[in-house]
C-alpha positions in Angstrom: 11.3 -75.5 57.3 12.2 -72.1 56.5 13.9 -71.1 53.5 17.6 -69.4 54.3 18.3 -66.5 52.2 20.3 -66.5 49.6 23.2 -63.8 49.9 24.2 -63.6 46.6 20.9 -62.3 44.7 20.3 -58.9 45.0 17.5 -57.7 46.8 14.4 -55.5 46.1 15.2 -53.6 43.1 18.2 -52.9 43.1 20.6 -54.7 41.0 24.5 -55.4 41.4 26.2 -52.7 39.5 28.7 -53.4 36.8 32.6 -52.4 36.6 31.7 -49.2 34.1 28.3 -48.1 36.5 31.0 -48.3 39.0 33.9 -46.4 37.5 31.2 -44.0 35.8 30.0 -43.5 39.4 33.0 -42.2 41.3 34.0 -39.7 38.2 30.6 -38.1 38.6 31.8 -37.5 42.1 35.4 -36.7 42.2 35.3 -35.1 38.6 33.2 -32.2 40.1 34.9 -32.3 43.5 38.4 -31.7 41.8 37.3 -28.4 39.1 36.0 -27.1 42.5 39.2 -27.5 44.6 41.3 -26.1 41.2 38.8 -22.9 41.0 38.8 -22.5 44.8 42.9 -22.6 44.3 43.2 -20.6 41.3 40.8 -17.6 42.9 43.2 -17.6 45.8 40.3 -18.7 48.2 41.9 -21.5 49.5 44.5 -19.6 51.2 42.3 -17.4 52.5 40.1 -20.1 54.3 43.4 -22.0 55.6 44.2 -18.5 56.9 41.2 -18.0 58.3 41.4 -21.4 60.0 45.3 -21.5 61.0 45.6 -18.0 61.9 44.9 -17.3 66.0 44.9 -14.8 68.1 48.5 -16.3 69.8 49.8 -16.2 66.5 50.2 -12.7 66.9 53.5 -13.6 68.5 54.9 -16.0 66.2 56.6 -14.4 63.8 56.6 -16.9 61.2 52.7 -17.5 61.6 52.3 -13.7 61.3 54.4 -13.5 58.1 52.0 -16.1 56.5 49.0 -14.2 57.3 50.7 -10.9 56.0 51.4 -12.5 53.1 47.6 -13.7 52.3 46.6 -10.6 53.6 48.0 -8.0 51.3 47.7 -9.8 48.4 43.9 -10.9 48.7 43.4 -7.2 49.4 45.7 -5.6 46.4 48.5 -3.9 48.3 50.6 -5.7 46.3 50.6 -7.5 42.9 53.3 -9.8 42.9 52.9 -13.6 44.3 52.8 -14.4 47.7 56.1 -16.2 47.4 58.0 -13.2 46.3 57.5 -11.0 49.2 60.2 -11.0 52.1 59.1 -9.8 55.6 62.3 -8.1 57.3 61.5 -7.5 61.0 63.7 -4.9 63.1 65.9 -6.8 66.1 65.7 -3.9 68.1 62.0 -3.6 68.3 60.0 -4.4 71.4 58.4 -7.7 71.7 54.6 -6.3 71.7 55.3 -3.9 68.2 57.3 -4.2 65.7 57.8 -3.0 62.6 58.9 -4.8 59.7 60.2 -3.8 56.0 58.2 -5.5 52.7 59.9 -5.7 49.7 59.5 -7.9 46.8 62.4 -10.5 45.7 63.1 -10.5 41.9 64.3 -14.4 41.1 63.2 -18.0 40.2 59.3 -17.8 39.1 59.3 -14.2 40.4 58.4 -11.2 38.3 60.8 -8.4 37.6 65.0 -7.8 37.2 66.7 -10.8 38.2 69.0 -10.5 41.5 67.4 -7.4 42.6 65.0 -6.7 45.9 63.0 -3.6 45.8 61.7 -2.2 49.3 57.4 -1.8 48.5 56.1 -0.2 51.9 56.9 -0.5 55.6 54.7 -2.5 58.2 54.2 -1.1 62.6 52.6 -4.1 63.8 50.9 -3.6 67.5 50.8 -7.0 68.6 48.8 -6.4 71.6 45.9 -5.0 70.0 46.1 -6.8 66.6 46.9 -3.5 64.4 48.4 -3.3 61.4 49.5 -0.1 59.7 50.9 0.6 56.5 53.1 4.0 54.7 52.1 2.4 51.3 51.8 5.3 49.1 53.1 7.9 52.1 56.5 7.3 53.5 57.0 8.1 57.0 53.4 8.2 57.3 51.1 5.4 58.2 47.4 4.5 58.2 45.5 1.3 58.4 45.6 -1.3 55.9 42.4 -1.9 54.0 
C-alpha cells in the first residue's frame, strides 16, 4: 500500500510562516510601494502620467478635458506658480468651435495663495483645436507665441 500524503506538514524546505514573518512580509512590500506613490505625488509626477494617459487627441474638443490638461500643463512647465486648483479657465462664447481663446487668471480663496476675494487675470490662451496649438501672450499682451 502507498502511503497518502499528509497535507498538513510542510514540504521541502520551506516551513509555514508565522503571524509576525507574515505581517513583517507585507510591510516590506507596501511600506516601499506607499513612500513611492507619496514622492511620485508630491513631485507632481502623478499628474502628469494620468495626463499623459487620460489626455486624447478627441479631447481636444472637450472643454472640460482640455482645461485639465491646461492646468497640468502650465504648471509642470512654470508658466504659473500657484496650484493647479487656483487657476480658472474662462473661454470666449463667441469663438468658433475649432479655436478658441480662453482667459487664465488665478482665484485668490480657500487654500489659495494671495488677497482673499480677488481674481487676477495672468495671461491669455488662442487654442487651435484642429492642429493641437497652444499659444500664450505671457509676458507680451496682445502678442502671442508658443508655450514652452
Amino acid at each position: 500500500m502507498s502511503k497518502k500524503p499528509i497535507l498538513t506538514t510542510p514540504r521541502g524546505p520551506f516551513k509555514k510562516r508565522t503571524l509576525r514573518q507574515h505581517i513583517l512580509r507585507r510591510l516590506a512590500l507596501v511600506l516601499p510601494i506607499s513612500l513611492l506613490v507619496i514622492v511620485l505625488d508630491k513631485s507632481g509626477m502623478l499628474e502628469t502620467i494620468a495626463d499623459r494617459y487620460t489626455f486624447k487627441p478627441e479631447s481636444w474638443f472637450e472643454n472640460t478635458a482640455l482645461t485639465q490638461h491646461l492646468r497640468v500643463l502650465m504648471t509642470h512647465n512654470g508658466m504659473v506658480h500657484t496650484p493647479a486648483k487656483c487657476l480658472i479657465f474662462s473661454l470666449k462664447g463667441d469663438d468658433p468651435p475649432t479655436a478658441s481663446t480662453m482667459r487664465v487668471m488665478e482665484q485668490h480663496t480657500g487654500n489659495c495663495p494671495g488677497p482673499k476675494g480677488e481674481t487676477s487675470e495672468l495671461f491669455t490662451l488662442r487654442i487651435d483645436r484642429l492642429n493641437k496649438v497652444i499659444m500664450s501672450d505671457q509676458g507680451s499682451p496682445g502678442t502671442f507665441h508658443p508655450i514652452p
